[in-house]
C-alpha positions in Angstrom: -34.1 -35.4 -7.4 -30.2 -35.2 -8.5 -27.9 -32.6 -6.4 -28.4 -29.9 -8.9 -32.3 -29.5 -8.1 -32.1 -30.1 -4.4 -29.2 -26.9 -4.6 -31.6 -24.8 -6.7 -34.7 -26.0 -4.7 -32.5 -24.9 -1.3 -31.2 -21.6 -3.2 -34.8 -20.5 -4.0 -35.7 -21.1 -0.6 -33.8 -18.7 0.8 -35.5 -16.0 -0.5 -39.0 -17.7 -1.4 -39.9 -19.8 2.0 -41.0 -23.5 0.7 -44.5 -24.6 0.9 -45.1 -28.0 3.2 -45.0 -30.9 0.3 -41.4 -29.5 -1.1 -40.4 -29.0 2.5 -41.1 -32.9 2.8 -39.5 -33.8 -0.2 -36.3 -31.9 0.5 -35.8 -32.9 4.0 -36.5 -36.7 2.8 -33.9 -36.5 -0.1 -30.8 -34.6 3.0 -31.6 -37.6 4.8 -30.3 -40.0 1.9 -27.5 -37.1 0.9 -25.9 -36.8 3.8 -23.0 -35.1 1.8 -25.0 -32.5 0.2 -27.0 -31.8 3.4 -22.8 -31.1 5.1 -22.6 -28.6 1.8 -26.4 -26.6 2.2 -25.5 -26.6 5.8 -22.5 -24.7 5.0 -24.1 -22.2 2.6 -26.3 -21.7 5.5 -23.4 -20.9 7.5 -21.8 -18.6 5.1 -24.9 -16.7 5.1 -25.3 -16.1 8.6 -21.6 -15.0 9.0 -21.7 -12.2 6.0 -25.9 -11.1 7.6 -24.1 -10.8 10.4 -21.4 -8.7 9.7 -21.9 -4.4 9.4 -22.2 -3.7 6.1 -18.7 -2.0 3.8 -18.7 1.3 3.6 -16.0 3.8 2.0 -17.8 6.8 3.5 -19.8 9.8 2.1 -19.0 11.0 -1.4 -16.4 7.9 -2.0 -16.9 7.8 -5.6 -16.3 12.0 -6.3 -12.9 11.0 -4.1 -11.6 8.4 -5.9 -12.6 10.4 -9.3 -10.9 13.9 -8.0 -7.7 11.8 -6.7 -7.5 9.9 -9.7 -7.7 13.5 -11.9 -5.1 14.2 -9.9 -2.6 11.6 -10.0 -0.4 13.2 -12.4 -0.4 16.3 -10.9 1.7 14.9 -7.7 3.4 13.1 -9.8 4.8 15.8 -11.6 5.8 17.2 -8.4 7.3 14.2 -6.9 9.5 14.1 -9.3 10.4 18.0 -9.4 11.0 17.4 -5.8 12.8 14.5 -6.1 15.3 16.7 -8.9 15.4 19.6 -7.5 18.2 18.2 -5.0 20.3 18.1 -7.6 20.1 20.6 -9.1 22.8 22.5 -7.6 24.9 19.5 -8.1 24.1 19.4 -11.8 25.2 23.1 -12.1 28.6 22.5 -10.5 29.3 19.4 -12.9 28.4 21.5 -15.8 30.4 24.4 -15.1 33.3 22.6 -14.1 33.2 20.4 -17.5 32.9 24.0 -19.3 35.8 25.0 -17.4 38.0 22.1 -17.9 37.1 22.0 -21.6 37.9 25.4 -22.1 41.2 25.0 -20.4 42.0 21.6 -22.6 40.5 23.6 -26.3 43.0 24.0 -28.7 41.1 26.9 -29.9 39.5 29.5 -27.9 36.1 30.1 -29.9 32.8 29.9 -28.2 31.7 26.8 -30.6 34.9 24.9 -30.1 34.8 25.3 -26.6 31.2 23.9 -26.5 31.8 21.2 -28.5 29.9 22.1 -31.6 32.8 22.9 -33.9 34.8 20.1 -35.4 38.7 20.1 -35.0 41.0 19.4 -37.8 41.9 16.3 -36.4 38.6 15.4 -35.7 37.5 15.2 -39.2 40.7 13.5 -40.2 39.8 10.9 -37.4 36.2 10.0 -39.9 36.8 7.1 -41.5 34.5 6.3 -45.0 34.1 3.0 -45.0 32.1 1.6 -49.1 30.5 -1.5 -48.6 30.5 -1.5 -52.6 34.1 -1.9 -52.7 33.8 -4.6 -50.0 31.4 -6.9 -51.4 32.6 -6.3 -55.1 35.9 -7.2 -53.5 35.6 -11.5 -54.0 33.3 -11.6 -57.0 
C-alpha cells in the first residue's frame, strides 16, 4: 500500500471501525512507515483536542441578529455622522455669517446678488481672458 491508501484506509476508519484482516494489514504497513504512523498519530491527536472541546455557539437567534444589525448599519451610520457634524454646526454658522458680513462691507456695490457673489463686477469680466487655440496653432504654419 502507498501513503495515500493507508491515509484513506485510516480516514475511513474513523467513522467505519475496520474489520480484523485490514486491521492487520494497516498496523503491519505503520510498522515499516514510521513517518506516516508520527502523521495518523497526529490526526488522532487533532481529533481528540477539537471532541474534546464545547462545541461554538453564537447564542439563540444568531442569525436574525446579524441580519437585523446588518439592515441596520446605515442607519447608525447616518447618525454617527449627524452626530459627528452637528458640533459644528454652530461653528459653520459663525464662519458664514462673518464671510457675509465682511463681503458685504468689502462690495463695491450694495445689491443682494453682488454681495453674495453671484453678480459679476465690471472688472471681473474685464479680468476673462479669451484665449483661440486657432489662432495659436495657425500661428507657425
Amino acid at each position: 500500500m502507498n501513503h495515500q491508501e493507508l491515509e484513506d484506509l485510516y480516514i475511513r476508519s474513523l467513522d467505519i471501525p475496520m474489520n480484523n484482516a485490514e486491521k492487520e494489514k494497516f498496523l503491519g504497513e505503520m510498522r515499516q512507515h514510521p513517518d506516516l504512523a508520527k502523521q495518523l498519530a497526529m490526526h488522532n491527536k487533532i481529533r481528540d483536542v477539537i471532541r474534546s472541546r464545547e462545541t461554538a455557539t453564537f447564542g439563540p437567534n444568531f442569525a436574525s441578529r446579524l441580519v437585523l444589525k446588518i439592515l441596520n448599519s446605515g442607519i447608525v451610520i447616518d447618525r454617527q455622522i449627524f452626530s459627528f457634524f452637528k458640533r459644528f454646526q454652530l461653528a459653520a454658522l459663525g464662519i458664514v455669517v462673518a464671510l457675509l458680513i465682511l463681503n458685504a462691507w468689502l462690495a463695491e456695490e450694495s445689491s443682494l446678488k453682488s454681495i453674495l457673489g453671484f453678480e459679476r463686477t465690471v472688472e471681473q469680466e474685464d479680468e476673462i481672458m479669451s484665449f483661440d487655440f486657432s489662432e495659436i496653432l495657425n500661428k507657425d504654419l
